[in-house]
MIZA-915192 format. One line per 5 residues: number of its first residue (from 1); their letters; for each residue x, y, z of N, C-alpha, C, O. Coordinates in Angstrom, 1 decimal. Layout:
NUM = A = X/Y/Z/X/Y/Z/X/Y/Z/X/Y/Z | ...
END
This chain:
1 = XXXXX = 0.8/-1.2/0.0/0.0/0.0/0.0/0.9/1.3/0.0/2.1/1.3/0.0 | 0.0/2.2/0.0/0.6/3.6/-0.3/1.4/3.8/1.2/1.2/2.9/2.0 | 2.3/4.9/1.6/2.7/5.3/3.0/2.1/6.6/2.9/1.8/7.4/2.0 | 2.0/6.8/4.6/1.6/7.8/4.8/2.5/9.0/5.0/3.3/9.1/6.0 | 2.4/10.0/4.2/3.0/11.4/4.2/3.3/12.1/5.4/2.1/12.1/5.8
6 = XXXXX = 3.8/12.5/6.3/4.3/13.3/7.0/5.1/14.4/7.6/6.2/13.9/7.9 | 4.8/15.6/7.9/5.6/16.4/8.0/5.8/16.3/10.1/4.9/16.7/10.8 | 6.8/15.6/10.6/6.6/15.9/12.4/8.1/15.3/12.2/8.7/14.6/11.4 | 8.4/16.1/13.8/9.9/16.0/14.0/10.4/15.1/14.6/11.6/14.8/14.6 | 9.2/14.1/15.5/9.7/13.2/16.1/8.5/12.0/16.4/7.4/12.5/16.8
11 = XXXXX = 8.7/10.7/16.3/7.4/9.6/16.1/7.9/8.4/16.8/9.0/8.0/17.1 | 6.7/8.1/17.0/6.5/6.7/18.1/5.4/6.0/17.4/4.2/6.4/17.3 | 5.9/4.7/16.8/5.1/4.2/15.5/5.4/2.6/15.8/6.4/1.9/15.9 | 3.5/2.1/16.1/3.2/0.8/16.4/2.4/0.4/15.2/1.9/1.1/14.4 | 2.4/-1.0/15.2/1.3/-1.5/14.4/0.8/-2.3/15.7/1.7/-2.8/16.3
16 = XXXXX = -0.3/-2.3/16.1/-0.9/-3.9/17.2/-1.2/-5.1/16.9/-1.2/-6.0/17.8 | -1.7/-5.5/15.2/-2.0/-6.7/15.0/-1.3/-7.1/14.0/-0.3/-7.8/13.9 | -1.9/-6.6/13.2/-1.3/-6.8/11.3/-1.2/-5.7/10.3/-1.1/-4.6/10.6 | -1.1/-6.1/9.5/-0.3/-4.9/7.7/1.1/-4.9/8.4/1.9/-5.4/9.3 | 1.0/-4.0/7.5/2.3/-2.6/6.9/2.2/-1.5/8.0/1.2/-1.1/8.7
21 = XXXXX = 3.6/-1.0/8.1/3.9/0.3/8.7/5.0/1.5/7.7/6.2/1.8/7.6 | 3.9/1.8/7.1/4.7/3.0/5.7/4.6/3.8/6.3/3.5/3.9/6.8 | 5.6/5.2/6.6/5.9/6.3/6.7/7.0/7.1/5.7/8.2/6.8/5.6 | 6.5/7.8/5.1/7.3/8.9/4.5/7.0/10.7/4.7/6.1/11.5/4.5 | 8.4/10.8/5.5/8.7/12.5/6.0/8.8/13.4/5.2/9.7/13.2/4.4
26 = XXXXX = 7.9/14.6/5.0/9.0/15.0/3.8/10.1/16.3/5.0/10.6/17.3/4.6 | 10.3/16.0/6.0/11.9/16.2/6.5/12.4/15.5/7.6/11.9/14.5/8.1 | 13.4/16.0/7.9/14.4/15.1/8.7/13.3/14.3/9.9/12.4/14.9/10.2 | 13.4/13.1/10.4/12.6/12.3/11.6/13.4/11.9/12.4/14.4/11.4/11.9 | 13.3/11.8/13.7/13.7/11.3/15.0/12.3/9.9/15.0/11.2/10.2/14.8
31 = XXXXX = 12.6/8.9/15.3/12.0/7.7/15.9/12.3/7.1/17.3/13.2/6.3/17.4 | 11.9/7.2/17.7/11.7/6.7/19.3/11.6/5.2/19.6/12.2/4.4/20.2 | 10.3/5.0/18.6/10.5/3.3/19.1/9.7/3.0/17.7/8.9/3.8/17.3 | 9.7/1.8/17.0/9.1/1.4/15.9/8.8/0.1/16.1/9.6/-0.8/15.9 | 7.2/-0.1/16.4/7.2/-2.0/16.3/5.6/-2.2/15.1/4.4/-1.9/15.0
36 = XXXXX = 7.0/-3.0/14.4/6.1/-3.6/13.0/5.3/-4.9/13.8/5.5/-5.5/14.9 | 4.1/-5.1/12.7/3.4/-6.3/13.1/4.3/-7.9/12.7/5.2/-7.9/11.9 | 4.0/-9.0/13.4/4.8/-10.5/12.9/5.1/-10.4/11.6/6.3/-10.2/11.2 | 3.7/-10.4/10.4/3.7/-10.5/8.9/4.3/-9.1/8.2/5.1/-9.1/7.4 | 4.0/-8.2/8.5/3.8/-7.1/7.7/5.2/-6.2/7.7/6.0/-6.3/8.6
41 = XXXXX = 5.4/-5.3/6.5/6.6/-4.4/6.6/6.8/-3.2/7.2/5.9/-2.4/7.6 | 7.9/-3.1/7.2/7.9/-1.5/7.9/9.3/-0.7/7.0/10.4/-1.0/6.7 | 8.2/0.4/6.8/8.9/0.8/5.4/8.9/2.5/6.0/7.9/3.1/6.3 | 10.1/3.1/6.1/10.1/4.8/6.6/11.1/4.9/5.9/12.0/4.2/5.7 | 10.8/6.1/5.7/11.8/7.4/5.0/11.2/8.7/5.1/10.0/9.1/5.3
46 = XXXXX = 12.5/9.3/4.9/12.5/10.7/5.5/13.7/11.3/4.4/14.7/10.8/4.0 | 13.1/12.5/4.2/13.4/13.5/3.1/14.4/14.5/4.0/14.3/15.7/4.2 | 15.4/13.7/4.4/16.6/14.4/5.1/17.1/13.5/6.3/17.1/12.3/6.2 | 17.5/14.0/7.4/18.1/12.9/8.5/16.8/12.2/9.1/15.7/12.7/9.3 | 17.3/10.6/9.3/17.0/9.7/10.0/17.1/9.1/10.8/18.2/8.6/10.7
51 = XXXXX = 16.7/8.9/11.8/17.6/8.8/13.5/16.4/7.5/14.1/15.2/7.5/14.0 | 17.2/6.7/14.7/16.6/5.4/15.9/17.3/6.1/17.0/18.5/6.2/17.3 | 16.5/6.6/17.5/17.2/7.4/18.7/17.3/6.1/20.2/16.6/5.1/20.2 | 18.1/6.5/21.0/19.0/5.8/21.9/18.1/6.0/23.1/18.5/5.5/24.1 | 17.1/6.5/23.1/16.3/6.6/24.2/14.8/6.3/24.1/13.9/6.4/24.9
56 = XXXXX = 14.8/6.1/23.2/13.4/4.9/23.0/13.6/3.7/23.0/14.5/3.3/23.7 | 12.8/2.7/22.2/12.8/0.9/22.3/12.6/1.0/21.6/11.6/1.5/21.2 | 13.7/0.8/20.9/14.5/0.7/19.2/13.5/0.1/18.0/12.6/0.8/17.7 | 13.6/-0.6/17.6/12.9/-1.0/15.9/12.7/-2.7/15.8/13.7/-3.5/15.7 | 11.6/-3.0/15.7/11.2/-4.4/15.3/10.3/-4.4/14.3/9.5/-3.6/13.9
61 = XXXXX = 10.8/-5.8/13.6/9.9/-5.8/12.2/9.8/-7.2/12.0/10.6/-8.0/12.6 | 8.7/-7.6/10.8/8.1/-9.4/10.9/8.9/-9.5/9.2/9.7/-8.9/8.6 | 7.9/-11.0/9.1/8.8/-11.2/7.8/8.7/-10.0/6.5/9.6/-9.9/5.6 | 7.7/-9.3/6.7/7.7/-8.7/5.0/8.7/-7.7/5.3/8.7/-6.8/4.4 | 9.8/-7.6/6.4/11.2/-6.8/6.2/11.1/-5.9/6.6/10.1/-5.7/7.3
66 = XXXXX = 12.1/-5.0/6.3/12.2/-3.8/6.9/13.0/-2.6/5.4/13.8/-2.9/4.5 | 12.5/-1.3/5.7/13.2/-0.2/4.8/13.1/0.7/5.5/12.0/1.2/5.8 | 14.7/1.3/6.3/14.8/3.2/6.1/15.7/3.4/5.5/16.7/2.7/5.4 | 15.5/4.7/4.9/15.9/5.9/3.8/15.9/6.8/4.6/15.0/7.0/5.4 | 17.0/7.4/4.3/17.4/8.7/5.0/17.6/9.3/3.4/18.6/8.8/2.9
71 = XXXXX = 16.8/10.4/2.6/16.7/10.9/1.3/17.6/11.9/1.2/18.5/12.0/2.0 | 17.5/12.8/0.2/17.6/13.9/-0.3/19.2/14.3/0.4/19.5/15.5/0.6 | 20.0/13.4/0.6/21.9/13.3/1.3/21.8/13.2/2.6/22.8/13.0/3.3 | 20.4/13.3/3.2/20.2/12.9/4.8/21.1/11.6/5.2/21.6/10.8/4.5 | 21.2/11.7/6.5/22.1/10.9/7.2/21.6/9.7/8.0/21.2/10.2/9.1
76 = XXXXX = 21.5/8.6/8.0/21.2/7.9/8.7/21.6/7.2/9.8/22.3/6.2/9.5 | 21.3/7.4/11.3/21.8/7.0/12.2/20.6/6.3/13.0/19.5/6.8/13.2 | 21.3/4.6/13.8/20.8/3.7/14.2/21.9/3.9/15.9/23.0/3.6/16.2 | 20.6/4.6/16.7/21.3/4.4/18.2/20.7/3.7/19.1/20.8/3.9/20.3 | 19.9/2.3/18.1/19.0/1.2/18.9/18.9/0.3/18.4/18.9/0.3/17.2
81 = XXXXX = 18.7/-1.2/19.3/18.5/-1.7/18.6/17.6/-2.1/17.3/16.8/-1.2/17.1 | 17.7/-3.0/16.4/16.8/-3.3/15.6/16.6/-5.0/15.6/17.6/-5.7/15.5 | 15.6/-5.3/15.6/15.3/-6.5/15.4/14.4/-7.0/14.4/13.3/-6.4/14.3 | 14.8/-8.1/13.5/14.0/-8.2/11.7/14.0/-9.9/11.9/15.0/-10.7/12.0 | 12.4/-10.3/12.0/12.2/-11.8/12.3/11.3/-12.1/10.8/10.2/-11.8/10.4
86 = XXXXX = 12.7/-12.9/10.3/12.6/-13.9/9.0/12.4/-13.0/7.4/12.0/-13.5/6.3 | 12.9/-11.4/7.8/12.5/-10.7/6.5/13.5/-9.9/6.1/14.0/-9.3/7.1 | 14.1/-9.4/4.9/14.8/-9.1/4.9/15.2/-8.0/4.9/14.3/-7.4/4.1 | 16.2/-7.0/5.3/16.3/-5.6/5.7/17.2/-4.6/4.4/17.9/-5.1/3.6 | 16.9/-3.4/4.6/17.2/-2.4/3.9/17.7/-1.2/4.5/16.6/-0.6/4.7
91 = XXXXX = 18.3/-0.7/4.7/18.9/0.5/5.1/19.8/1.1/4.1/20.7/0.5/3.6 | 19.4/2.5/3.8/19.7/3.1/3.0/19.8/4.7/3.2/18.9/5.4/3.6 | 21.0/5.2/3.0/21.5/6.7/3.0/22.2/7.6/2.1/23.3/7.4/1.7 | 21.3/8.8/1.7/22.0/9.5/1.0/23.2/10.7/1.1/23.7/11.5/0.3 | 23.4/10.5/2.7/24.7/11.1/3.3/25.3/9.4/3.7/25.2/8.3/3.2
96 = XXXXX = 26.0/10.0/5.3/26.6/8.7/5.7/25.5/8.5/6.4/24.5/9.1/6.6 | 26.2/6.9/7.0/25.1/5.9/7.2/26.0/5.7/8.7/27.2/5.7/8.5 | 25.6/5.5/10.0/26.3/5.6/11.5/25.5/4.4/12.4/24.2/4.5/12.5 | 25.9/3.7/12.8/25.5/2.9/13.7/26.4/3.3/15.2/27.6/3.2/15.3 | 25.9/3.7/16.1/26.2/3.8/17.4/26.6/3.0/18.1/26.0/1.9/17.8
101 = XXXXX = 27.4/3.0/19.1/27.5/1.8/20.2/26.3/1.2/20.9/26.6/0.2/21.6 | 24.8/1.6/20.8/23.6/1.2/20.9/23.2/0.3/20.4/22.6/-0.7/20.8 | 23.6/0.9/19.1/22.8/0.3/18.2/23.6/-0.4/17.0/24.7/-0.1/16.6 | 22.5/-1.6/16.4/22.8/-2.7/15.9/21.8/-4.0/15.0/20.6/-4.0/15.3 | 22.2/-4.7/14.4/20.7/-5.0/13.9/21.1/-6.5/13.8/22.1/-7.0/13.4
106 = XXXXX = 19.7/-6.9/14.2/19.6/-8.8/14.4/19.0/-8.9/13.8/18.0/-8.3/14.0 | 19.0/-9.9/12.8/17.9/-10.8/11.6/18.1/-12.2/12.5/18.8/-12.5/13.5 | 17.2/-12.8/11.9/16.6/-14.3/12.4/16.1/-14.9/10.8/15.4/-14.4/9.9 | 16.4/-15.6/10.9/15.9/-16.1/9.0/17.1/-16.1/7.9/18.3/-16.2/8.1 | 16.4/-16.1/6.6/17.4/-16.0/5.6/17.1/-15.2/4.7/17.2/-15.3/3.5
111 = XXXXX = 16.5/-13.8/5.6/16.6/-12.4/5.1/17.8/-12.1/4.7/18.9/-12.6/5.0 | 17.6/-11.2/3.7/19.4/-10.7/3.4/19.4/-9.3/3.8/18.5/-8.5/3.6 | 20.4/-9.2/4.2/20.6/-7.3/5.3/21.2/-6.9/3.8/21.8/-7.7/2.9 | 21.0/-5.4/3.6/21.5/-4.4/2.7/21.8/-3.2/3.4/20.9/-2.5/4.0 | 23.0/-2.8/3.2/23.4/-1.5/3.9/24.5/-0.5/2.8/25.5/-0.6/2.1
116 = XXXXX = 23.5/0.7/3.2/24.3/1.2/1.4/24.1/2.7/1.5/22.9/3.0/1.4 | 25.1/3.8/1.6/25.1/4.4/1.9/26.3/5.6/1.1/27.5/5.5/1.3 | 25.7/6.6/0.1/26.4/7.3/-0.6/27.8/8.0/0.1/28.8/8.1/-0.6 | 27.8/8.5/1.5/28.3/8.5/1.9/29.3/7.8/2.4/29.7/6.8/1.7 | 30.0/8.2/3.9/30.7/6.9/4.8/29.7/6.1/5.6/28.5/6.3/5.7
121 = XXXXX = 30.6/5.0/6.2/30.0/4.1/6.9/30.4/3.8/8.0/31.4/3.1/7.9 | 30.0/4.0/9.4/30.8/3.8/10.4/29.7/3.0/11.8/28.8/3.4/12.4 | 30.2/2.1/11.8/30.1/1.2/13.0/30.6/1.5/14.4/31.6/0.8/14.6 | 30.3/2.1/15.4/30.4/2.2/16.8/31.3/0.9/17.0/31.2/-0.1/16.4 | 32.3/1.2/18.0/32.6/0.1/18.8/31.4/-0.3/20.0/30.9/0.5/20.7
126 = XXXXX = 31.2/-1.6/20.0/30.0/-2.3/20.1/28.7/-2.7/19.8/27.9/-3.4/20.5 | 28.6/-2.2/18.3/27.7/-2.0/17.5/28.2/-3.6/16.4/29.3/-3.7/15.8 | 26.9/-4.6/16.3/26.5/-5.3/15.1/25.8/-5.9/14.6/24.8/-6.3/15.1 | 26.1/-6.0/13.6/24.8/-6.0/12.4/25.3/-7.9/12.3/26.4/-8.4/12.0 | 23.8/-8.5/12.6/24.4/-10.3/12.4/23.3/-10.3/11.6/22.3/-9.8/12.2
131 = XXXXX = 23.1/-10.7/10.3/22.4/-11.1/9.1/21.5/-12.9/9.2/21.0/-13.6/8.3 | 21.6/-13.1/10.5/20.9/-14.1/10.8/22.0/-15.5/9.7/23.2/-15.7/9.7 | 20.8/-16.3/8.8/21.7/-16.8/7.6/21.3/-16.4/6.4/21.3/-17.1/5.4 | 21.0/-15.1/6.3/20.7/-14.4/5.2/22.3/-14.1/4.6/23.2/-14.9/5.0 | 22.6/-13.0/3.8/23.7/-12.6/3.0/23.7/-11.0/3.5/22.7/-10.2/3.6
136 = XXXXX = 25.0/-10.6/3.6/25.0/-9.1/4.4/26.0/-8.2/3.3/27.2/-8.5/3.0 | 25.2/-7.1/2.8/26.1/-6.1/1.6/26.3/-4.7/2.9/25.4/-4.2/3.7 | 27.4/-4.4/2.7/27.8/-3.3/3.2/28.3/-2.4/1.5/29.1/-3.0/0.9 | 27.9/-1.4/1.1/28.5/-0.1/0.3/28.4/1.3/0.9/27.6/1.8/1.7 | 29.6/1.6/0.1/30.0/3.1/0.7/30.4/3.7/-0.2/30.9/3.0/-1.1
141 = XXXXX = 30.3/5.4/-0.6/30.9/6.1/-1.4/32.1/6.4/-1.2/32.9/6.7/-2.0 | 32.4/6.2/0.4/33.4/6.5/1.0/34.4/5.5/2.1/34.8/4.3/1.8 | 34.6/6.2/3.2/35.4/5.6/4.2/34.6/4.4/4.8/33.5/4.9/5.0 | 34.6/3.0/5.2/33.9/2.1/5.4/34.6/2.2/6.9/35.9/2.2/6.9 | 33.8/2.1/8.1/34.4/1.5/9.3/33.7/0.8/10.1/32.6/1.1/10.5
146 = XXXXX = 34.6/-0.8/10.3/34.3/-1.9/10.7/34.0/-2.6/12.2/34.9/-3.1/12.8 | 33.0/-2.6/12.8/33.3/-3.3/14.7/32.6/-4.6/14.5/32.3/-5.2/15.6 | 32.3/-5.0/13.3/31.1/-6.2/13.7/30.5/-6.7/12.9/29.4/-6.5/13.3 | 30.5/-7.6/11.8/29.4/-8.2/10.8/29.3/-9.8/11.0/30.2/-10.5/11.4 | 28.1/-10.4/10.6/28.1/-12.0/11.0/27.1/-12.4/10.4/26.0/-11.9/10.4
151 = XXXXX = 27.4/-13.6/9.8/26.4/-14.5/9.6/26.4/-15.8/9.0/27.4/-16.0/8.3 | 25.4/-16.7/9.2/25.8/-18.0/9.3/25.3/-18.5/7.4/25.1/-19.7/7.2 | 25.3/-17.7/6.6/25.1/-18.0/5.4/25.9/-18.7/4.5/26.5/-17.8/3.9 | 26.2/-19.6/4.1/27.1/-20.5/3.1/27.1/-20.2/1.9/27.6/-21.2/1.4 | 26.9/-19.4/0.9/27.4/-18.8/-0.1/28.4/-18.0/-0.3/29.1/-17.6/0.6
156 = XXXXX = 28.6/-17.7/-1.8/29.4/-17.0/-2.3/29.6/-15.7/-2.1/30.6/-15.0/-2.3 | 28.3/-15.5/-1.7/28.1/-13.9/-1.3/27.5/-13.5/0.3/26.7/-12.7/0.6 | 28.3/-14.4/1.2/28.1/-14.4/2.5/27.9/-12.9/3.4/27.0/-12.6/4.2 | 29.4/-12.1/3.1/29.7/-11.1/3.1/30.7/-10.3/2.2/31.7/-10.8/1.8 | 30.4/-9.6/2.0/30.5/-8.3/1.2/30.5/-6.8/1.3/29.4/-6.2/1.3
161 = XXXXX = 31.9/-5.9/1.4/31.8/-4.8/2.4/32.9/-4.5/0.8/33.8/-5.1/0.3 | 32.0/-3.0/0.4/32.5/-2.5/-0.7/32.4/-1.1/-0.4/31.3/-0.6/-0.1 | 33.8/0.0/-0.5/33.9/1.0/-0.7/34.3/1.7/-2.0/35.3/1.5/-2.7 | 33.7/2.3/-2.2/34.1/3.2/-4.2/34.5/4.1/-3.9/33.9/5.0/-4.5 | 35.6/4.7/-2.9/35.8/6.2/-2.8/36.9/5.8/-1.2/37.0/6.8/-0.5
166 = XXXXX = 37.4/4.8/-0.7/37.9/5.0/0.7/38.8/3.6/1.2/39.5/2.9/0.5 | 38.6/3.6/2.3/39.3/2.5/2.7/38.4/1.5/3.4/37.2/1.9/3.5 | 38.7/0.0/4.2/37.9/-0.2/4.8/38.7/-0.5/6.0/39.6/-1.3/5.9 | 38.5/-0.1/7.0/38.8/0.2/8.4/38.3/-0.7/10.2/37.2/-0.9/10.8 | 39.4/-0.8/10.5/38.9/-1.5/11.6/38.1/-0.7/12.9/38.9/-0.5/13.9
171 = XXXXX = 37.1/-0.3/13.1/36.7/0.5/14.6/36.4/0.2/15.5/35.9/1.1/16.2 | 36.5/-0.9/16.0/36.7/-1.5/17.6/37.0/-3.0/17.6/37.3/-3.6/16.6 | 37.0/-3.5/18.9/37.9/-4.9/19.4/36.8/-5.5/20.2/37.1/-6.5/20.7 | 35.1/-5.1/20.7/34.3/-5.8/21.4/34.3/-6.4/20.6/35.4/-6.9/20.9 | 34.1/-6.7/20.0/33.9/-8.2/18.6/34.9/-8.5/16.9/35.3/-7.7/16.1
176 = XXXXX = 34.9/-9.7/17.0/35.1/-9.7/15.7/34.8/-9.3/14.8/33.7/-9.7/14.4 | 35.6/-8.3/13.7/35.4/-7.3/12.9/34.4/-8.3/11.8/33.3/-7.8/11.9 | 34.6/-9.3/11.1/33.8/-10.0/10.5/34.0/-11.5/10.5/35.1/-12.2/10.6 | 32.8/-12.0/10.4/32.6/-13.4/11.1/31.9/-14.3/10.1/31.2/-13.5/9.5 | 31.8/-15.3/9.6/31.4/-16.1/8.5/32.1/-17.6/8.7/32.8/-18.1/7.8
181 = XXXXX = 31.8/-18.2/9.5/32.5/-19.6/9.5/32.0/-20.7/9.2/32.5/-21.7/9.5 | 30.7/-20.5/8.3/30.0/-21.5/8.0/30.3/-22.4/6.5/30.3/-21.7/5.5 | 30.6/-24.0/6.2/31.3/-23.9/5.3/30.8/-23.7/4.3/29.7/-23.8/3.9 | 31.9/-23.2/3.6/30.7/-22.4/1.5/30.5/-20.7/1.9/29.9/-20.0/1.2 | 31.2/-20.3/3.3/30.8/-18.9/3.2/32.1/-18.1/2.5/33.3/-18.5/2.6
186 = XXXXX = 31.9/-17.2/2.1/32.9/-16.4/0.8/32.6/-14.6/1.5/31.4/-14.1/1.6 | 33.7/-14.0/1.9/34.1/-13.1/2.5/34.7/-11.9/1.4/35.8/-12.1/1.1 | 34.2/-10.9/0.8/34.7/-10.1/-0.4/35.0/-8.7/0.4/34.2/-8.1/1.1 | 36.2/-8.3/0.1/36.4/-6.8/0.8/36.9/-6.1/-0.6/37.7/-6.6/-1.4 | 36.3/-4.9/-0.7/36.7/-4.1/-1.8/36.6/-2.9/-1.5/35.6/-2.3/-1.1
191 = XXXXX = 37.6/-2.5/-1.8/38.0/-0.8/-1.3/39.5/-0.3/-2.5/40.2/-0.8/-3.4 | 39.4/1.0/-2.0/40.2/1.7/-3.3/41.3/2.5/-2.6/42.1/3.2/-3.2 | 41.1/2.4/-1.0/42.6/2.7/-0.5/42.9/2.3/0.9/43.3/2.9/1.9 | 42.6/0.6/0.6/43.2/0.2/1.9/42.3/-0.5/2.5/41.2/-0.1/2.7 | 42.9/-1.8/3.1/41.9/-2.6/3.9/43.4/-2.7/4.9/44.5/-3.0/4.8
196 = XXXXX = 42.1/-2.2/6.5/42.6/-2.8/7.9/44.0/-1.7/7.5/45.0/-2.4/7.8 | 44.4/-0.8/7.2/45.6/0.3/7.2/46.4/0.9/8.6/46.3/2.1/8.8 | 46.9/0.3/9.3/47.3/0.8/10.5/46.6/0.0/11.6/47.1/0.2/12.7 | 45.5/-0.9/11.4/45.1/-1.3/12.5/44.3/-2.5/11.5/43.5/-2.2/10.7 | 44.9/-4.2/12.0/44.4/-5.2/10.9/42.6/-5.4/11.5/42.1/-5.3/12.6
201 = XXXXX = 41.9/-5.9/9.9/41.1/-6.1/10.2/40.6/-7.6/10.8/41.0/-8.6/10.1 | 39.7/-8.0/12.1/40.0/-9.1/12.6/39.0/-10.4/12.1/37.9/-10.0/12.1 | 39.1/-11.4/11.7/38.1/-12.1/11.1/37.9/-13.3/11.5/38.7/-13.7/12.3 | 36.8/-14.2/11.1/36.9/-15.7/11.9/35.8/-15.8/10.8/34.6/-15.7/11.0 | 36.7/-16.2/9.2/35.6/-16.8/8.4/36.2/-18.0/7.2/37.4/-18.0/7.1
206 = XXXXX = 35.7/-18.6/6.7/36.1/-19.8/5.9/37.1/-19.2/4.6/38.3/-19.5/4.6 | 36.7/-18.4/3.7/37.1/-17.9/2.9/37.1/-16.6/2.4/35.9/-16.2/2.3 | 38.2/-15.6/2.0/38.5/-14.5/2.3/38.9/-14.0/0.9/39.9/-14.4/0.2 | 38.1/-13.1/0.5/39.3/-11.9/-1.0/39.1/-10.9/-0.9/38.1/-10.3/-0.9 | 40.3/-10.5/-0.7/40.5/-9.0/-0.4/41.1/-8.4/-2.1/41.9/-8.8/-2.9
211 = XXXXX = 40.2/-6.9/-2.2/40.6/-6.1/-3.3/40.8/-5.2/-3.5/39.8/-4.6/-3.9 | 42.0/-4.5/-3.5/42.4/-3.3/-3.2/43.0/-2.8/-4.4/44.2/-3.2/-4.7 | 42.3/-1.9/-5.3/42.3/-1.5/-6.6/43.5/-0.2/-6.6/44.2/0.0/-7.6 | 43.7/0.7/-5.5/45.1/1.4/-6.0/46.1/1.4/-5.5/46.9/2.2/-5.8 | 46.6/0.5/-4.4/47.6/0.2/-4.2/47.8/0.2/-2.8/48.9/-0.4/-2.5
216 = XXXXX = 47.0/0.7/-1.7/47.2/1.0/-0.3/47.6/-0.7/0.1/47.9/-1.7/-0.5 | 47.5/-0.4/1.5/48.1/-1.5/2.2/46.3/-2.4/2.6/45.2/-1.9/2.7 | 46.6/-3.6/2.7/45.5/-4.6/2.8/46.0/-5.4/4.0/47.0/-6.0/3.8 | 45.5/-5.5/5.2/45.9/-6.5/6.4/44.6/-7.0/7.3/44.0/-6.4/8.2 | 44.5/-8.2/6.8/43.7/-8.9/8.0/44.2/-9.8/8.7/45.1/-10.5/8.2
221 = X = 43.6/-10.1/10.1/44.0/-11.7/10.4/42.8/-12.0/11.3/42.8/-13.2/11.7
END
């Protein structure tokens, strides 16, 4: 169905039984707390900054998935959790894209997480995103920084963390920078100046290709 239009600076958005939860801002939104119904999607965007703010009860959604957009170069920031049971997620920024030490996102299923962000990409130390056994895309226009990715998926395209403009970077030690140990899982790092540069990136996955197109330094272990 259609979403519903809105102009407000800040929302507290339930479903109680069933559907869809469509919101579209046409400016920047603060969210407080977001719970989608078991079946139905939850679909928001906002025509400038996007925020899961750190002082609400963060974001739940059923199988038909999840989508926020932060539009028009807005910035998207996650300072809660998120939780996505059996559907697959979308997060999307037309600035950078920030996950907080709060916040972080758990799939359950063989949803595939999408995180993509014209901007940079930066992960809190203590901040992660586990893709359940779905398939996890990280893109960036820019600087990619890493505290945390995982999942139990056995494909070729397990994980996948692509920068067009930057390096991809280690940003904390609460966890393993990326994780994939399932067998048949395939690990792809692509960046254009540098993987793990000054500080290696840490891993615990079956198979690994690293691609570093102009020459910087590439170090994991």
């Amino acid at each position: 169905g259609n979403a519903i239009d809105t102009l407000v600076a800040r929302a507290d958005l339930r479903v109680t039984e069933s559907g869809d939860l469509r919101v579209a801002d046409g400016n920047g939104l603060l969210l407080e707390r977001v719970e989608g119904s078991a079946s139905g999607t939850v679909a928001i965007s906002a025509n400038g900054d996007l925020e899961l703010t750190a002082d609400g009860g963060g974001l739940t959604a059923g199988s038909g998935g999840l989508s926020l957009l932060a539009d028009g170069g807005g910035r998207l920031t996650v300072n809660a959790p998120v939780s996505v049971n059996q559907g697959g997620s979308s997060l999307t920024a037309g600035g950078d894209l920030l996950f907080g030490a709060g916040g972080g996102l758990q799939a359950t299923g063989a949803g595939n997480v999408v995180v993509a962000s014209a901007g940079g990409f930066t992960q809190a130390d203590g901040s992660l995103i586990d893709a359940g056994s779905g398939t996890l895309a990280v893109t960036a226009g820019s600087t990619i920084r890493i505290a945390g990715l995982t999942t139990t998926n056995a494909t070729g395209d397990a994980i996948r963390v692509q920068t067009n403009g930057g390096a991809i970077l280690d940003n904390g030690d609460a966890a393993t920078d990326i994780a994939a140990t399932v067998a048949g899982a395939v690990v792809t790092l692509n960046a254009t100046a540098g993987v793990g540069d000054g500080n290696a990136i840490e891993t615990d996955v079956r198979e690994l290709f690293v691609i570093n197109d102009v020459g910087s330094s590439a170090s994991t272990v």
